[in-house]
C-alpha positions as CSV (number, residue, x, y, z in Angstrom):
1,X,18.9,-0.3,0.9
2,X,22.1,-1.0,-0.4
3,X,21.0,-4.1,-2.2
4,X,20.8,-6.3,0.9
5,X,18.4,-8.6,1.5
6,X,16.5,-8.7,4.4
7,X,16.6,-12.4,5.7
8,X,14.3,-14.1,7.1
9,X,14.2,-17.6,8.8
10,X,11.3,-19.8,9.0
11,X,10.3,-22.9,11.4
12,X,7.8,-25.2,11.7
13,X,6.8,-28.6,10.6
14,X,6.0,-27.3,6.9
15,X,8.4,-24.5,6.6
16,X,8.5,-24.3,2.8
17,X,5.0,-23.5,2.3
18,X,1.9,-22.5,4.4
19,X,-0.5,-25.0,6.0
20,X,-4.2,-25.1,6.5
21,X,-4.7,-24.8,10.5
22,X,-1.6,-24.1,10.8
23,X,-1.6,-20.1,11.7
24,X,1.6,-18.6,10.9
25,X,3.6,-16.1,13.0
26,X,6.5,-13.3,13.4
27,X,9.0,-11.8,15.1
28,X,10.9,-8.8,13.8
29,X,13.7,-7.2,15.4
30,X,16.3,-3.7,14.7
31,X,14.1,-2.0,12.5
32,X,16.1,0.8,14.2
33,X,19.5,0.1,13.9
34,X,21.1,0.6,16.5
35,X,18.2,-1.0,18.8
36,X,21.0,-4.1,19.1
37,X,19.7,-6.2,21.8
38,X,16.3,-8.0,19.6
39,X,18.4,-8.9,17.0
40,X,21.0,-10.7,19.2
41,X,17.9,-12.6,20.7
42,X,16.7,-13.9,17.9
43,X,19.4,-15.5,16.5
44,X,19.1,-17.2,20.4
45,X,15.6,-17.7,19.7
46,X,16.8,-19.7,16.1
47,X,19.3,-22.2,18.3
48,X,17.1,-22.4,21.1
49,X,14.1,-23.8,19.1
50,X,16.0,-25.7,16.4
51,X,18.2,-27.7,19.1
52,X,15.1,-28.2,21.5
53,X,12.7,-29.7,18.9
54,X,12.4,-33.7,19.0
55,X,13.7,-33.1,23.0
56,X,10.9,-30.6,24.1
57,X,7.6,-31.6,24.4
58,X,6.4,-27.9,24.3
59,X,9.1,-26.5,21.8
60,X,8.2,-30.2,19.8
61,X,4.2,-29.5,19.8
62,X,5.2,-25.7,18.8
63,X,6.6,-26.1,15.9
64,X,4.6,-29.2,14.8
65,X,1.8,-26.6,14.9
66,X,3.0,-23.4,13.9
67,X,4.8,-21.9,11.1
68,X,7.5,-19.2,13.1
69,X,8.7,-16.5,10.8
70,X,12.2,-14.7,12.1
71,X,13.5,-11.4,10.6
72,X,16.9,-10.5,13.4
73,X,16.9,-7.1,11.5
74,X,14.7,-5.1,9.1
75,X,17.8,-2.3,8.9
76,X,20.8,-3.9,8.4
77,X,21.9,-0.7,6.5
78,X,21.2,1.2,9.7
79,X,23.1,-1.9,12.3
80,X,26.3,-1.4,10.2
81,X,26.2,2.7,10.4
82,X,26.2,2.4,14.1
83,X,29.9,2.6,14.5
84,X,30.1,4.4,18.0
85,X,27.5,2.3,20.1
86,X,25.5,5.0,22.0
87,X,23.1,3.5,24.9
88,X,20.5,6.2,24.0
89,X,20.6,7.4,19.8
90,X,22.4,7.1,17.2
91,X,22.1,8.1,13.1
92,X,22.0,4.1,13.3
93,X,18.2,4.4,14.0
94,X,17.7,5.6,10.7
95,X,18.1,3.4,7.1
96,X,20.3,4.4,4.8
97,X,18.2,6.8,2.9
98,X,17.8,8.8,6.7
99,X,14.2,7.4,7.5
100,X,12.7,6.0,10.3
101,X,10.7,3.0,9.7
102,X,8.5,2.8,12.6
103,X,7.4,6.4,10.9
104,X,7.2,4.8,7.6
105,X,3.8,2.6,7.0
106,X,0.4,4.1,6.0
107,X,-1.6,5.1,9.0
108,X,-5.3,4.5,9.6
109,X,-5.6,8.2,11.1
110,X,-3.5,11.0,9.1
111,X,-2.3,10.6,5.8
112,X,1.1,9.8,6.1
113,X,3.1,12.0,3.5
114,X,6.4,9.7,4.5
115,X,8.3,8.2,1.0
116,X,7.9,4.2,1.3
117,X,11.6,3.1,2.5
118,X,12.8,-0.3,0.2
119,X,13.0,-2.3,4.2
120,X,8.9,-0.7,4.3
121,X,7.5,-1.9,1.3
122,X,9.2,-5.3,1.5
123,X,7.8,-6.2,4.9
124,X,3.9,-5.0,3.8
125,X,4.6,-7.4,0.6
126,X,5.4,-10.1,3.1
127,X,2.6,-9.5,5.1
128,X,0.2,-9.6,2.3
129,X,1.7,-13.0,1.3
130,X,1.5,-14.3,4.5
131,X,-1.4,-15.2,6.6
132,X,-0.1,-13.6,10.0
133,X,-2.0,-14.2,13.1
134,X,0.3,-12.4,15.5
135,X,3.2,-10.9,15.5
136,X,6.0,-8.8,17.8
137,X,8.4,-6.5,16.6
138,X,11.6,-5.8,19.0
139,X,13.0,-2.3,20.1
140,X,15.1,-0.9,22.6
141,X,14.9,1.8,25.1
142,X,12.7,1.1,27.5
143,X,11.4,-1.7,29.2
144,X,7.9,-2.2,28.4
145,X,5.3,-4.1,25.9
146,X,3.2,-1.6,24.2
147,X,0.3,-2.3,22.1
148,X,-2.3,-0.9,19.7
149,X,-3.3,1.7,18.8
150,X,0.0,4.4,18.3
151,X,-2.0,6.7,17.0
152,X,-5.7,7.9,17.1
153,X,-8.7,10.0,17.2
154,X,-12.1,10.4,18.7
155,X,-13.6,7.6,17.6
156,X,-10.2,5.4,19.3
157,X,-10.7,7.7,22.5
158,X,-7.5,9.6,21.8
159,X,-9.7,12.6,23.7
160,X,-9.5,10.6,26.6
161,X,-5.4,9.9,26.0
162,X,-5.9,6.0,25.2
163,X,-6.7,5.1,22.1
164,X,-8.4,1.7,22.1
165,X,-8.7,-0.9,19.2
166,X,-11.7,-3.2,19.3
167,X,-9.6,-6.2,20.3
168,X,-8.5,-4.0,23.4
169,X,-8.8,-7.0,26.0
170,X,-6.8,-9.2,23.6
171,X,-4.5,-7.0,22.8
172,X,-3.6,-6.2,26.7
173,X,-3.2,-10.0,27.3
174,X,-0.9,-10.2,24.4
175,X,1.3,-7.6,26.3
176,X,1.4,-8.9,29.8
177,X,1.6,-12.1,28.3
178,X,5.3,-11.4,27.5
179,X,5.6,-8.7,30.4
180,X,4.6,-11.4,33.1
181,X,6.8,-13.7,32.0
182,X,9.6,-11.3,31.4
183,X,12.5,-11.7,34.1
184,X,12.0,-7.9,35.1
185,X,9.3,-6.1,32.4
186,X,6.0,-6.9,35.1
187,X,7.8,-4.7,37.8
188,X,6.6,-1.5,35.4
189,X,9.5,0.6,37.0
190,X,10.7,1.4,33.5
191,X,14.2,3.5,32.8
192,X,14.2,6.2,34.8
193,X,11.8,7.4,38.2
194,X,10.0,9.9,35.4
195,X,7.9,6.6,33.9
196,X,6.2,3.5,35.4
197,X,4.1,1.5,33.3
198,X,2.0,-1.0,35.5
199,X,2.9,-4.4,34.9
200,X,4.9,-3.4,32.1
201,X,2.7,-2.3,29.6
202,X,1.3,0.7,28.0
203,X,-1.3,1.5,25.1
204,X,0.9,3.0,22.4
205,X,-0.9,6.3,22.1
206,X,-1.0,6.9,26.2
207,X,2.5,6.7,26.0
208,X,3.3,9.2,23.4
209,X,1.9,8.9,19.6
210,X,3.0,8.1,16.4
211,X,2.3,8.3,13.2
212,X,2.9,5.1,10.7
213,X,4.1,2.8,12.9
214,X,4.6,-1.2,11.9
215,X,2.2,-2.1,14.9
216,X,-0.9,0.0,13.7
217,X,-0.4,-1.2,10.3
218,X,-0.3,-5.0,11.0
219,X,-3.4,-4.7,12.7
220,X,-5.5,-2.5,10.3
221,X,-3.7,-3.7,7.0
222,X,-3.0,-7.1,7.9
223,X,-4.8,-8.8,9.8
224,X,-2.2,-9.4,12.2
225,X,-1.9,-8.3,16.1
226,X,1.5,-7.3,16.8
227,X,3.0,-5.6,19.7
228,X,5.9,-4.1,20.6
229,X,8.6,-4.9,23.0
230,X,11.1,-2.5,24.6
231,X,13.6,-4.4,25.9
232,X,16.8,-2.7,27.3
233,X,17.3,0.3,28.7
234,X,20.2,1.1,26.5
235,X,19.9,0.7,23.1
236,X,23.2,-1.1,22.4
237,X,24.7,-2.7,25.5
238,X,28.0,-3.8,25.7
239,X,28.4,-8.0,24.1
240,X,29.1,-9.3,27.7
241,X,25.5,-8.4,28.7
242,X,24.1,-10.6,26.0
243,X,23.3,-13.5,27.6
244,X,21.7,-12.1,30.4
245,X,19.5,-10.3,27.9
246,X,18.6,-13.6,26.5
247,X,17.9,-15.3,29.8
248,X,15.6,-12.6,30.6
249,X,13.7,-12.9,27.7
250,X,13.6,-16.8,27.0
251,X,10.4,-17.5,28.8
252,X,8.4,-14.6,27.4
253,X,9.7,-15.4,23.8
254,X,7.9,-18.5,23.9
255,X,5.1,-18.3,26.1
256,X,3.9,-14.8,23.7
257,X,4.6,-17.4,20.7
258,X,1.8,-19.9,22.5
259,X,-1.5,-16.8,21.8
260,X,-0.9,-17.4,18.0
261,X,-3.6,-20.5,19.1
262,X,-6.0,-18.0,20.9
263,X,-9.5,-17.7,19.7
264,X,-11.2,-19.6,16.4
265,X,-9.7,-20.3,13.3
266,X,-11.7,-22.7,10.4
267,X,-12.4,-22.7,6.8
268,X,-15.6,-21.5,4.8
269,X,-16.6,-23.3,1.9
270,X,-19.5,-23.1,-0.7
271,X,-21.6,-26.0,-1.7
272,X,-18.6,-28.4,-3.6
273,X,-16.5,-28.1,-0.4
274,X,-14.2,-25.1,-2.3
275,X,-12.8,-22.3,-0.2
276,X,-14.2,-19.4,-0.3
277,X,-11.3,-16.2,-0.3
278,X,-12.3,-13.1,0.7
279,X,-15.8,-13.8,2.9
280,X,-15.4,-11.5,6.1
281,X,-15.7,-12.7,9.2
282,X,-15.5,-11.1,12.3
283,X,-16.5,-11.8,16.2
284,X,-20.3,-10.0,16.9
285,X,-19.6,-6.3,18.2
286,X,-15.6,-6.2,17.4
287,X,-15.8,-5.2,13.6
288,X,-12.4,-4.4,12.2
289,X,-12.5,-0.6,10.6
290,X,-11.2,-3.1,7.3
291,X,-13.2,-5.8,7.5
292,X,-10.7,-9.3,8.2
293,X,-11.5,-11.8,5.1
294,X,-10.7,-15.8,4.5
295,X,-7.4,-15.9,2.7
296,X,-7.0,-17.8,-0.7
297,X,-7.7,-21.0,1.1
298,X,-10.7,-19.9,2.7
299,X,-9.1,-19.3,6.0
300,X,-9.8,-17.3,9.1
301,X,-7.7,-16.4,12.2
302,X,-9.6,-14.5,15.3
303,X,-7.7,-14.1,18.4
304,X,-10.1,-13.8,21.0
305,X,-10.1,-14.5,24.6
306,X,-11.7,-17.8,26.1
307,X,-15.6,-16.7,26.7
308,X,-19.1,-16.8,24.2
309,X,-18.9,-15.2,20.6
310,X,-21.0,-14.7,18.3
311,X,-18.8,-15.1,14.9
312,X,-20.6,-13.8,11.3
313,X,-19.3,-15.1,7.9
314,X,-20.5,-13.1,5.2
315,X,-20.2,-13.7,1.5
316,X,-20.8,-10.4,-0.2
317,X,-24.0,-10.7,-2.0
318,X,-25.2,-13.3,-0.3
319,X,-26.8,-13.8,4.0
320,X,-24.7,-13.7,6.7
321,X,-24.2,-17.0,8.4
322,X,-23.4,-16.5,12.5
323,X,-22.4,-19.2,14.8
324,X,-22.2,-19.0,18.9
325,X,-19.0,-20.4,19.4
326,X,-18.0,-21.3,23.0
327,X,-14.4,-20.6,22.7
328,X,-11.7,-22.5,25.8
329,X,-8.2,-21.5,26.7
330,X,-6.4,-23.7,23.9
331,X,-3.3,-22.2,24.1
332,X,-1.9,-25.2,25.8
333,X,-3.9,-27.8,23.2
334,X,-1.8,-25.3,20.5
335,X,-4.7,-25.4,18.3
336,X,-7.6,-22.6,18.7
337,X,-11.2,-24.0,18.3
338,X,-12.3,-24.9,14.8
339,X,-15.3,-23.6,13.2
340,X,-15.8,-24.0,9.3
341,X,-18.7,-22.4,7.0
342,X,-20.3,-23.6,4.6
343,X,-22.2,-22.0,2.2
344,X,-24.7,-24.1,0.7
345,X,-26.3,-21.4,-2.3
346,X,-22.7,-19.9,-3.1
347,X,-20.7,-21.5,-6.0
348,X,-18.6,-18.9,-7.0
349,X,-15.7,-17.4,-5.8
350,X,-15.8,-13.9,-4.0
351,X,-13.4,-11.4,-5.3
352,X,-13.3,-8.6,-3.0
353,X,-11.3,-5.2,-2.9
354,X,-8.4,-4.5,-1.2
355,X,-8.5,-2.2,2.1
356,X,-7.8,1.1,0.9
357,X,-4.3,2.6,2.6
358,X,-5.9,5.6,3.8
359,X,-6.5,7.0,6.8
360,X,-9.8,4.9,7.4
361,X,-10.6,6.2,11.0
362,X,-10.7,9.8,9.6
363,X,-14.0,8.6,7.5
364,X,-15.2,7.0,10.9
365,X,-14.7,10.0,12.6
366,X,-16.4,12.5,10.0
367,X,-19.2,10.1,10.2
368,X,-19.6,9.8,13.7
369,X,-19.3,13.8,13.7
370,X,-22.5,14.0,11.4
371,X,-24.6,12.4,13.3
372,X,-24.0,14.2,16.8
373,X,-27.4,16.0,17.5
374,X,-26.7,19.7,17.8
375,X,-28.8,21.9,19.9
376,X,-30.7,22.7,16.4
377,X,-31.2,18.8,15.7
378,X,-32.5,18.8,19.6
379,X,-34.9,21.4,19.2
380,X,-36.8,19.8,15.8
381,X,-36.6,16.6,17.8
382,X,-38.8,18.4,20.7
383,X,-40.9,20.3,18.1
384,X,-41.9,16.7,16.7
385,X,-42.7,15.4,19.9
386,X,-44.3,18.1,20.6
387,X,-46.8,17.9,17.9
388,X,-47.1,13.9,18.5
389,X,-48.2,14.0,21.7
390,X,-50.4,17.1,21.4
């Protein structure tokens, strides 16, 4: 990085500083650099909602209730090396040093051997200060929302060419959220007669796979659910297309914005009423491969679809508290349910350790391997029953 900054705007009713209930959110845009048409959007995105609030009701209740985090570009380096605006590729994808940043995050599947970029480490350093809910980051290319998981193994389903993560239903809505509401996306015809994605979405790893992506790494790292949206054809259109880009995107902008209020969100406490950092807690039968914890407030975020959940607060060392929570469609309310914990025995506070950044599905996978029954295991099973029911 050639010492720039990368800047990023925030909005909301409490800008400066984050608020409890109040989940916080992301868009990111041009991490390739010559990907032009996200980071023209944005800065839309920036007037649109800042001359709208106090006029629109929605846009008003939006950003009374949510804290909106804007990055235009994570490679400015990479933006100002495009000098011959190419529709398809350029060095301008790259940052200065010659990476690729959607190659450059640690991966939950291989070990990725790639050097940590300056643009890299500054956006995981963000996301570990933030409490992210859901996020977006904004390509071009194609015309499609793609979603977890880029990459993958058995125990994902790669074997089967999908690769699913356990919020797969959430994750899917997420993308034809913004697809559906896209001017164009929901028609799936994509680029070129070679690839149709119906309704304008794809599982990353169906469509082809990669290795430390920013997606993958929000979700398993930071507790975030982000997608990614192709949206041009050509990488850098000519200026007088602009607008039409933003018109086409407007509605989906906002409406993908609304999901940050999916699901259940609340507070767990111990006996005084103090939060409680680092309890996990997790919907029944959807645990996270690293466990999603209360932040330094106590706090949780779960997008999850309306329907019945069974939600489980643990404090390490201590039993597990679970809760049926009936959860609506609050989207519209811009609040998700609320459902606080308290923990009446616990009066301390729960230091936990951080995720490791290694390739966490590989240990699921090794593990999952040992415990396959081979014809061997089979055959002492028989012999057993054998001699049982003799």
């Amino acid at each position: 990085l050639k010492g720039r900054n990368l800047w990023v705007l925030v909005l909301g009713r409490f800008p400066t500083h984050h608020k409890i209930g109040i989940p916080e959110f992301k868009y990111v845009a041009n991490m390739h650099g010559d990907e032009t048409v996200g980071r023209e959007i944005l800065l839309h995105l920036i007037d649109f909602l800042v001359t709208s609030y106090g006029r629109d009701p929605v846009i008003t209740q939006l950003l009374n209730n949510t804290r909106i985090h804007i990055m235009p570009t994570m490679n400015p380096d990479g933006f100002e090396a495009t000098k011959v605006p190419d529709c398809y590729y350029s060095r301008g994808r790259y940052n200065k040093n010659g990476e690729d940043l959607n190659r450059n995050f640690p991966d939950a599947f291989e070990n990725n051997n790639a050097s940590v970029q300056p643009e890299t480490q500054a956006v995981m350093n963000w996301i570990k200060n933030e409490t992210f809910v859901l996020s977006a980051n904004l390509h071009g290319g194609a015309l499609v929302a793609s979603y977890t998981f880029d990459n993958g193994n058995s125990v994902t389903g790669s074997l089967n060419g999908y690769s699913r993560s356990p919020d797969d239903d959430v994750f899917i809505h997420l993308a034809k959220t913004y697809s559906l509401n896209h001017a164009s996306m929901y028609k799936g015809t994509g680029c070129d007669n070679r690839q149709t994605f119906p309704e304008g979405i794809t599982n990353g790893y169906s469509w082809y796979q990669l290795e430390g992506g920013m997606q993958d790494y929000n979700y398993v790292w930071g507790q975030c659910f982000e997608i990614t949206l192709e949206l041009s054809c050509c990488k850098y259109p000519p200026a007088d297309q602009l607008e039409a880009f933003w018109n086409d995107n407007k509605v989906a902008l906002i409406e993908y914005m609304k999901q940050v209020h999916l699901g259940v969100k609340g507070q767990v406490t111990d006996k005084n009423g103090n939060p409680i950092p680092n309890a996990i807690v997790e919907a029944k039968g959807r645990p996270h491969v690293c466990p999603y914890r209360t932040n330094e407030h106590g706090e949780y975020f779960l997008l999850l679809l309306p329907g019945t959940y069974v939600i489980n607060a643990t404090v390490p060392g201590f039993k597990s508290m679970l809760k049926t929570v009936e959860i609506p469609n609050n989207t519209g309310n811009f609040s998700a349910l609320k459902q606080d914990f308290s923990f009446s025995e616990v009066s301390i506070r729960s230091r936990a350790p951080s995720c490791p950044k290694s390739p966490l599905y590989q240990e699921l996978e090794r593990a999952s391997a040992a415990v396959k029954p081979t014809p061997l295991h089979l055959l002492v099973l028989m012999t057993v029953l054998l001699v049982i029911f003799k």
